[in-house]
C-alpha positions as CSV (number, residue, x, y, z in Angstrom):
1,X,0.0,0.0,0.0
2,X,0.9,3.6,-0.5
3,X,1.6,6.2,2.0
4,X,-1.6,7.6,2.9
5,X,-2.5,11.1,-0.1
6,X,-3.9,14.7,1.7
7,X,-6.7,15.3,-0.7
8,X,-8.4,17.9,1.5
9,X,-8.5,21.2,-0.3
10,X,-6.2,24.0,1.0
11,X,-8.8,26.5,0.6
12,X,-11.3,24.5,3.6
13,X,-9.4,25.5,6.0
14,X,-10.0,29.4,5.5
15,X,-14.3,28.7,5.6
16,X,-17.3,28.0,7.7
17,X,-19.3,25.2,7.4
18,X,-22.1,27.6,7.0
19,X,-20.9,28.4,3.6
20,X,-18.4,25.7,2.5
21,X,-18.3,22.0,3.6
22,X,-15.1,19.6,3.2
23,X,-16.8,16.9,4.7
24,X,-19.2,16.4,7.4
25,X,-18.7,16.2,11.0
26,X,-20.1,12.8,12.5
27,X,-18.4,9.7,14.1
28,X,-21.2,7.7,12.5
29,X,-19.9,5.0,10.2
30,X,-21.6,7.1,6.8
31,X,-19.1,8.2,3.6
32,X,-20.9,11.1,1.5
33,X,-20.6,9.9,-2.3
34,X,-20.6,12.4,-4.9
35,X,-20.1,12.3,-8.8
36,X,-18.9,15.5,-11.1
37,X,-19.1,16.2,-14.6
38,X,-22.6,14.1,-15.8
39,X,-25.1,13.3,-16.8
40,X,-23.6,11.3,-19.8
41,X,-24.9,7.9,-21.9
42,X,-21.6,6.5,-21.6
43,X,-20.9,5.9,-18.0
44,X,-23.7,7.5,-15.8
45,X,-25.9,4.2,-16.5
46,X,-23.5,2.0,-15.3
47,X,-22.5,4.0,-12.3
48,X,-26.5,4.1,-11.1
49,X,-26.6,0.3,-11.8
50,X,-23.7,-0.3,-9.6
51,X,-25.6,2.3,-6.9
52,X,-29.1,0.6,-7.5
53,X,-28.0,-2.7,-6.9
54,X,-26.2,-2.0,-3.3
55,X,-29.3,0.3,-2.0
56,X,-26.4,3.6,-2.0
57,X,-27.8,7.1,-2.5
58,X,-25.0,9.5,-3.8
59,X,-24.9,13.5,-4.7
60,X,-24.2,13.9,-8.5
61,X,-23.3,17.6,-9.6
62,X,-24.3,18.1,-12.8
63,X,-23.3,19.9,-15.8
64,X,-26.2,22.5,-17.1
65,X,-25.2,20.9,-20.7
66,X,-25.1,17.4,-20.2
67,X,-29.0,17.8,-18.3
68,X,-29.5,19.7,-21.6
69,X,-28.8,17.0,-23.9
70,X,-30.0,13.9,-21.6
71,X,-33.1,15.0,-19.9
72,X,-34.5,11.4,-19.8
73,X,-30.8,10.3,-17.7
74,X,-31.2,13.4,-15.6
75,X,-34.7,12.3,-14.3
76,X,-33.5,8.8,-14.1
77,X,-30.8,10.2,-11.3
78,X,-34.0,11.6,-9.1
79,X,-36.1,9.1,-9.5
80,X,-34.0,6.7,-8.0
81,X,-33.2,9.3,-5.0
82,X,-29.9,10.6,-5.9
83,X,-29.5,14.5,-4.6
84,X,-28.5,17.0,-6.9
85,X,-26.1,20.0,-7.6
86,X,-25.3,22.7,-9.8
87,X,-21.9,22.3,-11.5
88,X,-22.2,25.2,-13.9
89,X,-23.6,25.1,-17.2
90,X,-20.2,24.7,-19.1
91,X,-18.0,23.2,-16.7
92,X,-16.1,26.5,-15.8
93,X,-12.8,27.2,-14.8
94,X,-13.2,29.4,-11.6
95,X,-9.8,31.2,-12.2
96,X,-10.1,32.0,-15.9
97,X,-13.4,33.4,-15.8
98,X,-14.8,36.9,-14.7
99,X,-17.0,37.0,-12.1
100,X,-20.2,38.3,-13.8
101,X,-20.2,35.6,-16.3
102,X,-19.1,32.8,-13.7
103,X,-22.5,33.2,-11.9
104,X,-24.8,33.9,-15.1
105,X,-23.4,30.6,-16.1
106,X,-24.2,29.0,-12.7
107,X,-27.7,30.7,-13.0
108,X,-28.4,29.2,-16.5
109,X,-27.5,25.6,-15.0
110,X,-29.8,26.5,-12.0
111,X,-32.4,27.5,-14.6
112,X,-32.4,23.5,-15.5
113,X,-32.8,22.3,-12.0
114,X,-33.0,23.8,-8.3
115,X,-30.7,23.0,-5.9
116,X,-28.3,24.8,-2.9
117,X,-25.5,22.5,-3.7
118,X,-22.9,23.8,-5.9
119,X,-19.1,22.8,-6.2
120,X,-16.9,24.6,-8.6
121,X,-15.5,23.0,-11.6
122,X,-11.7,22.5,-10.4
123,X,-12.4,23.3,-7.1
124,X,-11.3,26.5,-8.5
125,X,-13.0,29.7,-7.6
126,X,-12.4,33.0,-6.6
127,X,-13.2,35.7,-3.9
128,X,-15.5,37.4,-5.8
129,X,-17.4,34.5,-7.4
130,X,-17.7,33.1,-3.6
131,X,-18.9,36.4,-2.3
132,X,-21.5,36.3,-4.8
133,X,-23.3,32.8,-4.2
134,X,-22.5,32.1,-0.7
135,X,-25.7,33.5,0.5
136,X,-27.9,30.9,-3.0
137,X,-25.5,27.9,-2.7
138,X,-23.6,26.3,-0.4
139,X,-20.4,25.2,-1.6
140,X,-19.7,21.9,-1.6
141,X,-15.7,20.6,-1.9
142,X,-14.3,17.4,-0.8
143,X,-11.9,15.3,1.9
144,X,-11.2,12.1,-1.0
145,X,-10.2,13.1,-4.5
146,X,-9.7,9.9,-6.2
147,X,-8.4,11.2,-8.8
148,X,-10.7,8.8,-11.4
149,X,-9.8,11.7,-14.1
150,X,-6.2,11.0,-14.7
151,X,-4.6,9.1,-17.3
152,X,-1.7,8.7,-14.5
153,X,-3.7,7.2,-11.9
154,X,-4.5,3.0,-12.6
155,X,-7.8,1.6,-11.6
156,X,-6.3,-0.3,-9.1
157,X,-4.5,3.2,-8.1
158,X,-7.6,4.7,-8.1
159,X,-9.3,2.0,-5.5
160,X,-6.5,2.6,-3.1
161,X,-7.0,6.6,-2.8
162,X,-10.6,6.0,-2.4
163,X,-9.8,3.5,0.2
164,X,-6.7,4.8,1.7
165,X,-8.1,8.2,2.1
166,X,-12.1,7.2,3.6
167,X,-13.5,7.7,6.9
168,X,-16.3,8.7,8.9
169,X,-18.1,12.1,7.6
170,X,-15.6,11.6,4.2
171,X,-16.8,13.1,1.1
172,X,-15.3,11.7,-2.1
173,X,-15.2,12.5,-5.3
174,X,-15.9,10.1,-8.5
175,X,-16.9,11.1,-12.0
176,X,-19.1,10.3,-14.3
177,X,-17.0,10.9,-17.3
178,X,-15.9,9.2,-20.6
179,X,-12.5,9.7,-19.3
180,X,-12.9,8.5,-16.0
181,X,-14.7,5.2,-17.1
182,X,-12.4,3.0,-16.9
183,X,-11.1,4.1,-13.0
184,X,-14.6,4.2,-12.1
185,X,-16.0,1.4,-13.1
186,X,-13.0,-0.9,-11.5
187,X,-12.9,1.3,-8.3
188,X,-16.5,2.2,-7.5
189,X,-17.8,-1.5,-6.9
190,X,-15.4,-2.5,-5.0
191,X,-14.7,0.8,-2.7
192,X,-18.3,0.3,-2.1
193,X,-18.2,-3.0,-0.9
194,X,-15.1,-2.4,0.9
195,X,-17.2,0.0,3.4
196,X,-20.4,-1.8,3.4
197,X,-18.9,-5.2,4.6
198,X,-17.3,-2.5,7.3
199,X,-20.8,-1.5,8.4
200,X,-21.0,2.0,6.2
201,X,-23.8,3.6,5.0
202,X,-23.5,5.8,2.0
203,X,-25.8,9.1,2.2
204,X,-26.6,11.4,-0.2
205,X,-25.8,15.4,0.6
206,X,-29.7,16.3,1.5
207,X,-29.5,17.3,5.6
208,X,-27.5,20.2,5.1
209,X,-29.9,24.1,5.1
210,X,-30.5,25.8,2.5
211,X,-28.3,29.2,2.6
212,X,-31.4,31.2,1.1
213,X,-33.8,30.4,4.1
């Protein structure tokens, strides 16, 4: 095994939880799930098939384009109890993009589908872009990056970050991405099974308040 990865942003340690969460305070056996970057035919499917047949809720933050152009796949994630949240509509890079149109573009996602989860694109964001949707949204980052994405990370790799990295009140990140597929599909089963022969539970992201009441 590896030496044990720090996948906890920087950038937690400088917010509230009222605002921004990095994971979730509990000593309950429970792991957050969450999946970035779908809908999408070509992996999403398989990933709520994998969910569906071990009873696990996750959070899946979507891009506004992807809802766009799978509307039947995006229902298919509700109606089998999977919380939502707003990715952006185009998947934007916090740091290259001016504040103004950073938030129409999280508005025109939001205009898909309501929700007060959001998590940037990257992670990235900056001061201004924060200072402008803290009070709609509350920002949702992560404590277990597994780094599915990356041509440089093996499935098997990618299993033992999810693993390594877990525990009580952890939220990890997967994809649902053509690129991630092949990580994902080796590494979600079996980190799942991994925790639930443990005595997890895997929650979706749905207890937290909504910043806007």
């Amino acid at each position: 095994m590896r030496k044990k990865l720090i996948n906890r942003p920087f950038i937690c340690r400088f917010f509230s939880r009222d605002h921004l969460i990095c994971e979730v305070p509990t000593t309950e056996k429970e792991i957050f799930l969450t999946f970035d970057d779908g809908p999408v035919p070509e992996i999403t499917p398989a990933i709520l098939d994998i969910l569906k047949e071990r009873e696990v809720k996750a959070t899946f933050f979507c891009v506004g384009d992807n809802v766009a152009a799978n509307p039947d796949l995006f229902e298919r994630l509700r109606e089998e109890g999977h919380a939502i949240g707003n990715h952006t509509y185009h998947h934007l890079h916090g740091w290259k993009s001016p504040p103004g149109a950073y938030v129409e573009d999280v508005t025109r996602c939001e205009s898909l589908f309501q929700t007060h989860l959001f998590r940037p694109p990257y992670g990235k964001f900056t001061p201004s872009q924060y200072l402008l949707l803290k009070n709609k949204y509350l920002f949702v980052m992560w404590s277990v990056l597994t780094r599915d994405y990356s041509r440089r990370v093996k499935p098997e790799h990618c299993l033992e970050i999810a693993i390594q990295n877990s525990r009580p009140g952890s939220i990890v990140v997967f994809h649902d991405s053509i690129k991630a597929a092949e990580n994902v599909l080796y590494a979600l089963p079996r980190f799942l099974d991994h925790f639930l022969d443990k005595g997890y539970r895997f929650r979706a992201l749905t207890s937290f308040p909504d910043p806007r009441n």
